[in-house]
N, C-alpha and C positions, 0 to 999 in steps of 0.2 A: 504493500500500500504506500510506505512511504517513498519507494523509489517513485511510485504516479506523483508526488507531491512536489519534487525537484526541476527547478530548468533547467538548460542547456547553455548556460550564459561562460562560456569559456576566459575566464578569470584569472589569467595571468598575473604575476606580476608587475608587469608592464601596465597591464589595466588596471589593477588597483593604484597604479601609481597615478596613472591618469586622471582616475575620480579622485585621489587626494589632492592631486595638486591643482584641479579646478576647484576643488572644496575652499583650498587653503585658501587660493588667490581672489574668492570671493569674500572669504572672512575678513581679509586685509583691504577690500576696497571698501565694504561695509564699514567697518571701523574707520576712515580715513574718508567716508564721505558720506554714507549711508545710516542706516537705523541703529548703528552702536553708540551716535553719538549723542551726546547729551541735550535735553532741551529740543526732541523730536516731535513735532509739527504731525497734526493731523494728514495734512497732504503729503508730507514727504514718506509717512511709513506706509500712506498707501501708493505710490509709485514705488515703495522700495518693496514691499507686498505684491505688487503686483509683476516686479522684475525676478521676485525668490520664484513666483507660481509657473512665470513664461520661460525659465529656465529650468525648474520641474520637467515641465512638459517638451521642452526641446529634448531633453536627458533621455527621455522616456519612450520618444520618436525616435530616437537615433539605436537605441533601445534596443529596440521594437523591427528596426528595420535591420541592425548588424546580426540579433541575435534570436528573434522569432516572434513570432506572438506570443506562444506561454512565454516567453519571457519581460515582453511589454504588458501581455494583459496583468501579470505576477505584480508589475513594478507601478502600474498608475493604481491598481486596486489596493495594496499595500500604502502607496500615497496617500491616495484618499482615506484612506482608515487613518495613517498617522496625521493627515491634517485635523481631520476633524477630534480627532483626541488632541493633539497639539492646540488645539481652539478651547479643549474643553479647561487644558493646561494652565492656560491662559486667565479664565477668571479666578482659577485658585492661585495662581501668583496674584491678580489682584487685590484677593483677599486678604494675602501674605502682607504685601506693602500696605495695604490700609493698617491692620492690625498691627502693624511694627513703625507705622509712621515713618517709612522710608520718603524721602524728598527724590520727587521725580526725577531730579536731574543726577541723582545716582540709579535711577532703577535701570537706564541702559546697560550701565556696567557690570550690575550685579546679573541681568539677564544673560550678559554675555557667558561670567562666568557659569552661571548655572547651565548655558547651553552647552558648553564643555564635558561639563562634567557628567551632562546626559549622551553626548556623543560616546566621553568613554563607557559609562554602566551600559550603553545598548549596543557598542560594540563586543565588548565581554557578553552580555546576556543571549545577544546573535548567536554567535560562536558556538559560547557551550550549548544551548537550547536546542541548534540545527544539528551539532556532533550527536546530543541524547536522542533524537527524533529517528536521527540514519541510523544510529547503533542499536535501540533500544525502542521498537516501535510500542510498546506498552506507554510509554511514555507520554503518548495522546490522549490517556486515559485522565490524567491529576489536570495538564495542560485544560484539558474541556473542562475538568469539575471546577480550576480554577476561573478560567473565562464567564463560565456556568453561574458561582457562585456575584463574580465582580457584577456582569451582567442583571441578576437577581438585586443586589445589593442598589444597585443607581436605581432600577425600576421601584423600590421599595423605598428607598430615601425622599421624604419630602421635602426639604430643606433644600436639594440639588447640588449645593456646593459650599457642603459644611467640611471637607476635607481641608482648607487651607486653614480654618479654624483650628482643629483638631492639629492641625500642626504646627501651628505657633505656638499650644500652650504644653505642646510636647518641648519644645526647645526651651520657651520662658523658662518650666521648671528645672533644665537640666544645665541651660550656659547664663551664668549671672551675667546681667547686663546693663547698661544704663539707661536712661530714661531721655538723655539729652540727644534730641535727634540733629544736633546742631554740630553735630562731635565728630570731628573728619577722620579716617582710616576707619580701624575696623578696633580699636582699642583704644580705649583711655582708663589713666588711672582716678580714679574718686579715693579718698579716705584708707590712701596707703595700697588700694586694691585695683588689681588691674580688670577691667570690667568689658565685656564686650559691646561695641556701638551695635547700634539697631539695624547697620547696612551688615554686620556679619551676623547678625542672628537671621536676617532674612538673605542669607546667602546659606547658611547652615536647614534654612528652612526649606527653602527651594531644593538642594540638591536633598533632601532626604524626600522632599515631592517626586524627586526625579528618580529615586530608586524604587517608591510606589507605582510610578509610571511606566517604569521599566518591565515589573512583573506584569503588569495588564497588557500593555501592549505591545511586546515582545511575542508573547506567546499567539496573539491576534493574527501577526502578519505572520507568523511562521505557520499557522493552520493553512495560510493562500499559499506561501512557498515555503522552500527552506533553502533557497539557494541565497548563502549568503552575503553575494555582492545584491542580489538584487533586494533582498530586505535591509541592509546597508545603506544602501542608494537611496532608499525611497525614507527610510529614518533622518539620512543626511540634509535630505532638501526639505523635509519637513520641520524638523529642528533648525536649520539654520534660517528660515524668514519666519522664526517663532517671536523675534525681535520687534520687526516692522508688523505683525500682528496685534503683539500686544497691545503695542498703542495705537494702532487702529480701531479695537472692540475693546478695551479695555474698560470702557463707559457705555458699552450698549450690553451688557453681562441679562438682565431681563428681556431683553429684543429675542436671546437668543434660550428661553424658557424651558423649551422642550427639544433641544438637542440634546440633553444628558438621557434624557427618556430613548431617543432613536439609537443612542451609542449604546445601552443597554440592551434592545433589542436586536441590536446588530453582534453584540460578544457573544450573548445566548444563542443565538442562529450561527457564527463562527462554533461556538462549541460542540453544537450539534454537526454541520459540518467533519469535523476532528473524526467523534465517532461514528456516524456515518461512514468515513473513508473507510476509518480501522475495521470494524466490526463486517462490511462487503466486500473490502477490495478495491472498490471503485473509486473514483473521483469527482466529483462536482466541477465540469468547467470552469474555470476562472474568468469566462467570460458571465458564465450568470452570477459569481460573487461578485464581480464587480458592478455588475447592472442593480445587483442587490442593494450594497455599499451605496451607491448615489442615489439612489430610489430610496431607501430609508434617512439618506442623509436630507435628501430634497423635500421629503413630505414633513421633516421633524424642523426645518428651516422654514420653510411655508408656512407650517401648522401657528410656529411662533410669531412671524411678521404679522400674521392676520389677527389673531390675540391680543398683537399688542397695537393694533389699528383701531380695535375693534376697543378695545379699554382708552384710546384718546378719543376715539367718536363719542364715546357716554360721557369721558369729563368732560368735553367740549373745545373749543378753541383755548390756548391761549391768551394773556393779554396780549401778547408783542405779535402773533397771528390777528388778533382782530384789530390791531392798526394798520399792521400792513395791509387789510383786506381780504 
């Protein structure tokens, strides 16, 4: 079962050098002109959002065309699952910096490094996860009940995204820290003690989002494939315009209401998937996952906009709407 699971994306070394070092040479333009930098503008993170997505999709094309279909359809369906979790990421880091009173003009950089440091945990998670699945097809089994279980868990949550909560008062309790959000690096001393600033407890907060995030959807994309350049690739581009994201939706966090509901629905159908494969042999095209994937993403996005259209039609106009007309 698990060899039907794998592409045929011939992955030299040479080509992983290649996807690194366009990775690389993006992170350094971003940073030096793009959404790393400080004091990022509604319009700038979405041209810079909009350049991470058309460079996705070129990646994907070029794909798709060197290396096959299963191997493009593998790499946009894997995309699109880690965007829309990387979206869902998103308002739990906002949550993060509210609750920690991070100053905007640091949360670039703490993004950056949190995005790091999720490149390396889902590199390592990649790796070992695809080695367990080819060696150890039993393996499928915890993989769904964990999907199974994550999925159940978001559909049963009413709150939707009490996770960034829960982990700031995991860190408050464990790294003493100051109060003064005014306080530059990542340490200062108070009354003899060295205390940590509010930018490194929401750096310590983020990367332990980032190892919860790892276990969910890790396991997701490697149910579509296990070839691991192409679950790589598609973590890569998704994680890296997680940046210009942020500040993109980082204020329409109720706009988007019932996409945690569709991501749940969507782990639970991945997990089923899993055992499906294992338990017949067979395989589920990767083209109906993927039609699946946009289709539950598309009705969970729609279902929200109209929601929240439908909640400004009842309170009414604004003032500054009924002057302008």
């Amino acid at each position: 079962m698990l060899a039907a699971l794998t592409t045929t994306v011939d992955a030299g070394a040479a080509v992983w050098g290649g996807l690194l070092a366009v990775l690389a040479v993006m992170v350094v333009i971003d940073l030096k002109v793009g959404s790393a930098r400080a004091g990022l503008t509604v319009r700038t993170a979405a041209i810079w959002s909009a350049i991470w997505v058309a460079l996705s999709i070129a990646f994907g094309i070029v794909l798709w065309a060197s290396a096959g279909a299963q191997a493009g359809e593998g790499y946009f369906a894997g995309y699109v699952m880690e965007k829309a979790l990387s979206l869902d990421n998103v308002f739990v880091f906002t949550l993060i910096f509210a609750a920690l009173a991070v100053p905007r003009d640091e949360q670039a950089r703490l993004l950056l490094y949190g995005i790091l440091i999720a490149l390396v945990l889902r590199a390592v998670f990649i790796f070992a996860g695809a080695e367990a699945l080819e060696t150890y097809s039993w393996v499928a089994y915890p993989f769904a009940a964990l999907l199974a279980w994550t999925g159940y868990r978001i559909l049963r949550t009413k709150e939707g995204h009490d996770e960034g909560a829960a982990i700031v008062n995991r860190i408050r309790r464990r790294v003493p820290m100051t109060d003064r959000t005014d306080a530059p690096g990542f340490f200062v001393r108070e009354d003899g003690r060295r205390l940590a600033t509010p930018a490194l407890a929401a750096l310590a907060a983020i990367a332990l989002a980032d190892v919860i995030f790892a276990v969910d959807s890790v396991p997701a994309i490697l149910a579509i494939t296990t070839d691991t350049f192409v679950v790589f690739a598609a973590n890569a581009f998704a994680l890296l315009g997680l940046r210009a994201l942020f500040f993109l939706v980082s204020g329409l966090v109720e706009k988007f209401r019932y996409l945690k509901l569709g991501l749940g629905v969507l782990l639970i159908a991945i997990a089923a998937k899993l055992v499906y494969g294992e338990v017949t042999g067979d395989k589920i095209p990767t083209s109906i996952t993927l039609a699946i994937i946009v289709g539950v993403l598309a009705v969970s996005i729609l279902a929200s906009v109209r929601a929240a259209n439908r909640e400004r039609d009842a309170v009414g106009p604004t003032a500054e709407e009924q002057l302008t007309g």
